[in-house]
C-alpha positions in Angstrom: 0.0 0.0 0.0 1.4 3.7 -0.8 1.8 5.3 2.0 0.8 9.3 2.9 4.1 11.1 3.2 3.9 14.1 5.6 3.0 17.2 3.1 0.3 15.2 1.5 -0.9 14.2 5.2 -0.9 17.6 5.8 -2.6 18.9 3.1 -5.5 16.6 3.7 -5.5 17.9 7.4 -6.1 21.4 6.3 -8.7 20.5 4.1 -10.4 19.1 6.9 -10.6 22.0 9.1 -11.2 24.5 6.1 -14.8 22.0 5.7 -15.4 22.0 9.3 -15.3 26.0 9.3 -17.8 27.2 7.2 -18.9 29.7 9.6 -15.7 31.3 9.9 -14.3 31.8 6.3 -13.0 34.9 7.1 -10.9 34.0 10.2 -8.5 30.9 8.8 -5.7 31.9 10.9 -7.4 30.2 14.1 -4.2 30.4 16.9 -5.8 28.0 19.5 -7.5 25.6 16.4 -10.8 25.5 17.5 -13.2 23.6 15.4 -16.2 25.2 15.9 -18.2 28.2 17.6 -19.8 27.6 21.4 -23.4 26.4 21.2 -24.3 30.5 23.1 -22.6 32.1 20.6 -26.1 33.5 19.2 -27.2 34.8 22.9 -23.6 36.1 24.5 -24.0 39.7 22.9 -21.6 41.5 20.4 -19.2 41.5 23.2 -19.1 38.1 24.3 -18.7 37.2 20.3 -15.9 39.6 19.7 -14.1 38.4 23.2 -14.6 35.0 21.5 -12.9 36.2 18.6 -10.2 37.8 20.3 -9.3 34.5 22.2 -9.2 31.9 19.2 -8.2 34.0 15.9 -5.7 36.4 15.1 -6.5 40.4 15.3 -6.8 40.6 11.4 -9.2 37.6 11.4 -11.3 39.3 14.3 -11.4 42.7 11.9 -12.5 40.4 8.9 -15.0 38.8 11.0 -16.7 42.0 12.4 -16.7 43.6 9.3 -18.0 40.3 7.4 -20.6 39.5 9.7 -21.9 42.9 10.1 -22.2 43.0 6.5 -24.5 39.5 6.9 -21.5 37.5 4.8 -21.4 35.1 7.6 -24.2 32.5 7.8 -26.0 31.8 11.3 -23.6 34.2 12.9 -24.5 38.4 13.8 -23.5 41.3 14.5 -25.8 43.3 16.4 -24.3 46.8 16.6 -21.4 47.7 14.4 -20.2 50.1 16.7 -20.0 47.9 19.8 -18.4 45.5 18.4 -15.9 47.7 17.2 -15.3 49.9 20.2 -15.1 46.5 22.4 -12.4 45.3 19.8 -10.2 48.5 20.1 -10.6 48.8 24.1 -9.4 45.2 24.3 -7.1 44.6 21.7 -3.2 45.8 22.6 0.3 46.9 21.2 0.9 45.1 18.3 -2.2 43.4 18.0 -4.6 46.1 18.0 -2.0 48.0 15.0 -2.6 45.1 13.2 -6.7 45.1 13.7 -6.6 48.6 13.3 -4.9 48.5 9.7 -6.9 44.9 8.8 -9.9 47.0 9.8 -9.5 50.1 7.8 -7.9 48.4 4.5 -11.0 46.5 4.6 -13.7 49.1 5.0 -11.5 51.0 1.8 -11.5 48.0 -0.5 -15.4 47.1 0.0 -17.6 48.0 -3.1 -19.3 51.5 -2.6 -22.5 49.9 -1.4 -21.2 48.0 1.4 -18.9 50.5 2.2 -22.0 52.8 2.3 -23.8 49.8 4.5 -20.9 50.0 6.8 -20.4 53.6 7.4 -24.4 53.7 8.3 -24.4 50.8 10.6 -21.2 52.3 12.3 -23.4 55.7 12.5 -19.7 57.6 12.7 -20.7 59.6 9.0 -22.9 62.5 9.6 -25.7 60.7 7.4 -25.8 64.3 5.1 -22.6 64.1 4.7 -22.3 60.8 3.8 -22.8 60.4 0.4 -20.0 63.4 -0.5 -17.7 61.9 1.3 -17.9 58.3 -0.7 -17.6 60.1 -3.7 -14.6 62.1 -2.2 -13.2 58.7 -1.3 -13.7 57.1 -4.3 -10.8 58.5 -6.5 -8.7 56.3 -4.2 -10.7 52.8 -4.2 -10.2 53.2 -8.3 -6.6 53.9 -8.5 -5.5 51.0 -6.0 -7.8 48.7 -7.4 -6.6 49.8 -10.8 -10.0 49.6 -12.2 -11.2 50.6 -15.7 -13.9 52.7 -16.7 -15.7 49.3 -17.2 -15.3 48.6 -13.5 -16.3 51.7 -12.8 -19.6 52.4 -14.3 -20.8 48.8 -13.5 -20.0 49.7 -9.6 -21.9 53.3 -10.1 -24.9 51.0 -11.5 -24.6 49.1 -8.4 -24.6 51.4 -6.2 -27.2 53.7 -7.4 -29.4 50.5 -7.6 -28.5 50.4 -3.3 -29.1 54.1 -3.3 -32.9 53.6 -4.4 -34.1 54.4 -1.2 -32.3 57.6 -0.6 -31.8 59.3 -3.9 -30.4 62.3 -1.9 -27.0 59.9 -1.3 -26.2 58.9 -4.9 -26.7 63.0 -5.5 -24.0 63.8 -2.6 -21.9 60.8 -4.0 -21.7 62.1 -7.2 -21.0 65.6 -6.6 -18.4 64.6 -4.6 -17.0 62.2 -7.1 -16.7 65.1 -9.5 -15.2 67.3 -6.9 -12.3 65.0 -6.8 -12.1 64.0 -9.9 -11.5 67.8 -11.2 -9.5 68.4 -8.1 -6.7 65.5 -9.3 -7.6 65.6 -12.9 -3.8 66.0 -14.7 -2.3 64.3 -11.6 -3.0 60.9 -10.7 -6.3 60.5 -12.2 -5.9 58.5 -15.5 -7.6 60.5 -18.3 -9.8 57.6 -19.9 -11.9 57.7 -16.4 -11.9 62.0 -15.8 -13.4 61.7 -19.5 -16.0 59.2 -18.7 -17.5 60.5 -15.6 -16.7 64.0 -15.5 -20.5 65.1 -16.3 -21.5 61.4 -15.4 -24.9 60.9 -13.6 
């Protein structure tokens, strides 16, 4: 019989624990290995699931999960309040650990699509709501040139996220003005021309 030689072993083993997981796709780098959440974990609170986070993943993997969850990506699990999840996160997290959930957390929110990053910045309830919408669009400029995306991208993400805006038309109207702000503000800098073109008089 052939027998298993340790990277294939090994291999096998981490399939295995990525199938017994499901629930917490977005925090692989489990430190103590646990295989699956507490039976309470629905009743303990935002805190008491954070705290659980804190104790069995690593502080990128708790930013992913908060973030995630919040945005309803991760099945049977919740987050009731965005921002107490958060604030219990920061007050508990330290040195090195909370840098880390700190950058995880804020690259994150930055390289979301402009509806959950609207979705996120409502729940968190730390964006004057009026002022919301103009500060997406300021914001924008930067999701497009470190995702590198073309005017394609673009205008399929605007469709998107006007579609999420149908309920508040007054948001999509902030967005855009503040979309064009920047883009005339940078336009002969670092704003390639093909996408000033496109969506300098877009709507």
């Amino acid at each position: 019989m052939k027998k298993f030689n340790l990277s294939t072993l090994s291999s096998l083993l981490s399939v295995s624990l990525l199938l017994l997981l499901p629930l917490l796709a977005s925090c692989s780098k489990d430190k103590k290995g646990a295989s699956s959440l507490p039976e309470n974990f629905g009743t303990i609170g935002d805190c008491g699931r954070v705290q659980y986070m804190i104790s069995h993943t690593t502080p990128d993997s708790v930013a992913r999960f908060i973030i995630y969850t919040a945005l309803g990506r991760n099945e049977n699990v919740r987050i009731d309040t965005l921002a107490i999840a958060t604030t219990y996160a920061y007050e508990h997290l330290q040195g090195p650990d909370l840098d880390t959930f700190s950058a995880q957390y804020d690259s994150l929110i930055e390289s979301l699509p402009l509806a959950d990053k609207m979705s996120i910045y409502v729940k968190a309830g730390a964006v004057d709501p009026q002022r919301l919408g103009f500060r997406l669009g300021l914001e924008y400029m930067s999701s497009i040139r470190d995702g590198n995306k073309s005017v394609a991208d673009v205008e399929k993400e605007l469709r998107e996220f006007k579609r999420a805006c149908n309920h508040d038309p007054e948001m999509y109207r902030r967005f855009i003005i503040g979309f064009h702000t920047v883009l005339e503000r940078d336009h002969g800098k670092d704003v390639p021309n093909d996408i000033y073109q496109k969506f300098r008089n877009y709507e």
